[in-house]
C-alpha positions as CSV (number, residue, x, y, z in Angstrom):
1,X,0.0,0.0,0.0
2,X,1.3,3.6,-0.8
3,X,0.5,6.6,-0.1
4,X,-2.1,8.9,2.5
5,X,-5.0,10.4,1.1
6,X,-5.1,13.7,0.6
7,X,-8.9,14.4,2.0
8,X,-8.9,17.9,0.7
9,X,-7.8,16.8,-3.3
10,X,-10.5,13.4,-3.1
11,X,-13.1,16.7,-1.7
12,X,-12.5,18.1,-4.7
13,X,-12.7,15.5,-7.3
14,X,-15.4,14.1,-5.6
15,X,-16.9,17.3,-6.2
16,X,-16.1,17.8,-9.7
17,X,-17.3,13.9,-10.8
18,X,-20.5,14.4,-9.2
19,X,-21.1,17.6,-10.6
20,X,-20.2,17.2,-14.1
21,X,-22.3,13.7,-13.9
22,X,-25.2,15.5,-12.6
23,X,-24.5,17.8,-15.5
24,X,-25.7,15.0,-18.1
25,X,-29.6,14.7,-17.7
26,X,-30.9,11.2,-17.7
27,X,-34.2,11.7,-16.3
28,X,-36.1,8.7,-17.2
29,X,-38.3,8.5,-19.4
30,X,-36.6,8.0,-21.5
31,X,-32.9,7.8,-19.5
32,X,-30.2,8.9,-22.2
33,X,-27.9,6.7,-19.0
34,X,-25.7,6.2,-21.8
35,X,-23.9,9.6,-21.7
36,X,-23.4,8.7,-18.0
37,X,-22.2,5.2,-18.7
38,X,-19.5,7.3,-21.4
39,X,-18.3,9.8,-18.3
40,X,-18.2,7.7,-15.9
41,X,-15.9,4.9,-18.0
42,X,-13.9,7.8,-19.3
43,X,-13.0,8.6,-15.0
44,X,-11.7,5.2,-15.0
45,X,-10.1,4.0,-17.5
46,X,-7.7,7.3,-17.0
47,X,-7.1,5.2,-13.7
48,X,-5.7,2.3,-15.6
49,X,-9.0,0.7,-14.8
50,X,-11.3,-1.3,-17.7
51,X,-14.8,-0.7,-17.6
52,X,-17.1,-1.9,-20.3
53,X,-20.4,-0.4,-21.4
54,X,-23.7,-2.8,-22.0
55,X,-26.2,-1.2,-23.9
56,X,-29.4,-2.7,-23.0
57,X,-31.6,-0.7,-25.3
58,X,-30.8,2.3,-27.5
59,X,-29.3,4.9,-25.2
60,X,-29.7,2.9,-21.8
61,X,-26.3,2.5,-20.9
62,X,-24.6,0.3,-17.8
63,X,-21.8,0.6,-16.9
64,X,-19.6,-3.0,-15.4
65,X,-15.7,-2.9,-14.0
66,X,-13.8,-5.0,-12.1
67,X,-11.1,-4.6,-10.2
68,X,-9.2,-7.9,-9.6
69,X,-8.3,-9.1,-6.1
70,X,-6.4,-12.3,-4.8
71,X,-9.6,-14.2,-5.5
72,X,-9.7,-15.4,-1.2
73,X,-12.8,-13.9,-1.0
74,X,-15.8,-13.8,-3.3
75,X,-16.6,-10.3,-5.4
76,X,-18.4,-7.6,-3.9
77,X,-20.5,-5.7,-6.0
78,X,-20.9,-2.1,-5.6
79,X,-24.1,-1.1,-7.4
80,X,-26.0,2.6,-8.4
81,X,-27.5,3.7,-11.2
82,X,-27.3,6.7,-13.4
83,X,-30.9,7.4,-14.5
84,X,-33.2,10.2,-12.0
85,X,-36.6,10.6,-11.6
86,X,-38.2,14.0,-13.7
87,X,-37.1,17.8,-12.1
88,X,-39.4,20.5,-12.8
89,X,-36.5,23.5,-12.8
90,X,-39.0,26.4,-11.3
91,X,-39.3,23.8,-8.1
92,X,-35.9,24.1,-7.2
93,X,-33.5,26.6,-5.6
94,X,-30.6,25.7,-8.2
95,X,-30.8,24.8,-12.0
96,X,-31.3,20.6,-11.3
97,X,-29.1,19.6,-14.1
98,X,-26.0,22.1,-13.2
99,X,-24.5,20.7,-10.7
100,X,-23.2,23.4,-8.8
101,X,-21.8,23.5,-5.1
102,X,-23.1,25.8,-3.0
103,X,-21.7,26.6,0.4
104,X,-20.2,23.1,0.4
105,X,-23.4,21.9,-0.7
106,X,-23.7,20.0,-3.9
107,X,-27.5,20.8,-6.0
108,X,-28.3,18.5,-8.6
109,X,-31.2,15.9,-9.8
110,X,-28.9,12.7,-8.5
111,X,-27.1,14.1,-6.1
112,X,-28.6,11.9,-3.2
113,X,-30.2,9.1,-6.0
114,X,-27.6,7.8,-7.1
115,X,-25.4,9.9,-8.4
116,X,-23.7,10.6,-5.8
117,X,-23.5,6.9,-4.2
118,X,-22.2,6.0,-7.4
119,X,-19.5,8.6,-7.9
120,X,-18.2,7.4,-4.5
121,X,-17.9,4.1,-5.1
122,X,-16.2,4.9,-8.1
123,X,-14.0,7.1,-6.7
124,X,-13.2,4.7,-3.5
125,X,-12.1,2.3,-6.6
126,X,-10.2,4.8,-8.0
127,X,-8.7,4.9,-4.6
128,X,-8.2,1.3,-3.9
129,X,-6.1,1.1,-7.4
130,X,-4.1,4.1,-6.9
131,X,-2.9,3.6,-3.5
132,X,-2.4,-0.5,-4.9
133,X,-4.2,-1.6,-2.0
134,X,-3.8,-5.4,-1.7
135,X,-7.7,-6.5,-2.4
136,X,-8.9,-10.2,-1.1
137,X,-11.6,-10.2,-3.3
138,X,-12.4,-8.4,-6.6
139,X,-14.7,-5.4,-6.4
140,X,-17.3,-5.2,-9.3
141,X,-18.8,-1.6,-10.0
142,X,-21.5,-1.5,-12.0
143,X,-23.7,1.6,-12.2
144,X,-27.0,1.4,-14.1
145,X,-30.2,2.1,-16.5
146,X,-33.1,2.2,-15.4
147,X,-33.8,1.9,-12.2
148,X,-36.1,4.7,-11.2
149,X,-38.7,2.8,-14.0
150,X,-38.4,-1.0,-12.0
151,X,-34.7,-1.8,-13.7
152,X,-35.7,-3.8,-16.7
153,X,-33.1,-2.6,-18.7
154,X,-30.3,-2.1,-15.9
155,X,-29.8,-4.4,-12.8
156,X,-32.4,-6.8,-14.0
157,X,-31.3,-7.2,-18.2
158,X,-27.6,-7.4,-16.5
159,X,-28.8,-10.3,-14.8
160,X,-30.7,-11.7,-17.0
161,X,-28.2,-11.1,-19.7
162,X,-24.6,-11.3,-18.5
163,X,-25.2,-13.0,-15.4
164,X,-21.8,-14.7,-15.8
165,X,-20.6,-11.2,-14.6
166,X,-21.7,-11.2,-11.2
167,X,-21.4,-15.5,-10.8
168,X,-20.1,-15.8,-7.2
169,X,-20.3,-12.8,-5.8
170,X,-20.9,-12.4,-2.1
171,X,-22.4,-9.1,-1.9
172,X,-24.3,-6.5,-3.3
């Protein structure tokens, strides 16, 4: 393991992931997750990290990476998904597709569901490869469509179509 984390510098990224993914509007109907999917594959595979984009209808994007372990544990998966529920912009204090912090808060449809869960999971993978922390077990991220409309083209067509993914894994 190498390296202390700089909590001020992950503040910030944090910060800046979050906001430019809250920045792409996937408000389902009709989702769009696959912009999301893009950003959020582009964040790690700067990292050194693989992440592969399924495309389980035109435009519904999830996103799957792995991170390998030692394989003495089984995977854990760290799931979120991208899409959000509708925002009506005169019902809210801040523009709900900008992003922006505001007196260390950050506004944004997703901030709270997902988005944000899912920017810090990616980012505490980010972490875990940077700082080459020894893993016992691989950690899956997968961040996906649909799940604000019952999941049928996220979590469950991941499932149901590349279940071999996921085979194993301990926890969700």
């Amino acid at each position: 393991m190498s390296g202390a984390i700089d909590w001020s510098a992950a503040r910030q990224e944090a910060v800046e992931v979050l906001g430019d993914l809250i920045r792409f509007d996937t408000t389902n109907p009709p989702g769009n997750e696959i912009v999301g999917a893009r950003f959020l594959a582009s964040v790690l595979e700067s990292e050194g990290i693989e992440a592969r984009i399924y495309e389980s209808a035109p435009g519904r994007g999830n996103l799957y990476a792995r991170l390998k372990g030692s394989g003495e544990k089984r995977p854990l998966i760290l799931l979120s998904h991208i899409d959000v529920v509708p925002a009506t912009a005169a019902d809210w204090s801040h523009p709900p597709f900008a992003g922006e912090e505001v007196d260390g808060v950050i506004y944004g449809r997703g901030a709270l569901d997902a988005k944000g869960v899912g920017v810090v999971q990616l980012l505490a993978m980010v972490a875990a490869k940077r700082m080459a922390i020894p893993l016992r077990r691989d950690i899956i991220l997968l961040a996906t469509a649909d799940e604000e409309t019952g999941g049928s083209l996220g979590a469950g067509w991941m499932v149901d179509n590349h279940f071999e993914l996921f085979d194993g894994a301990e926890f969700v």
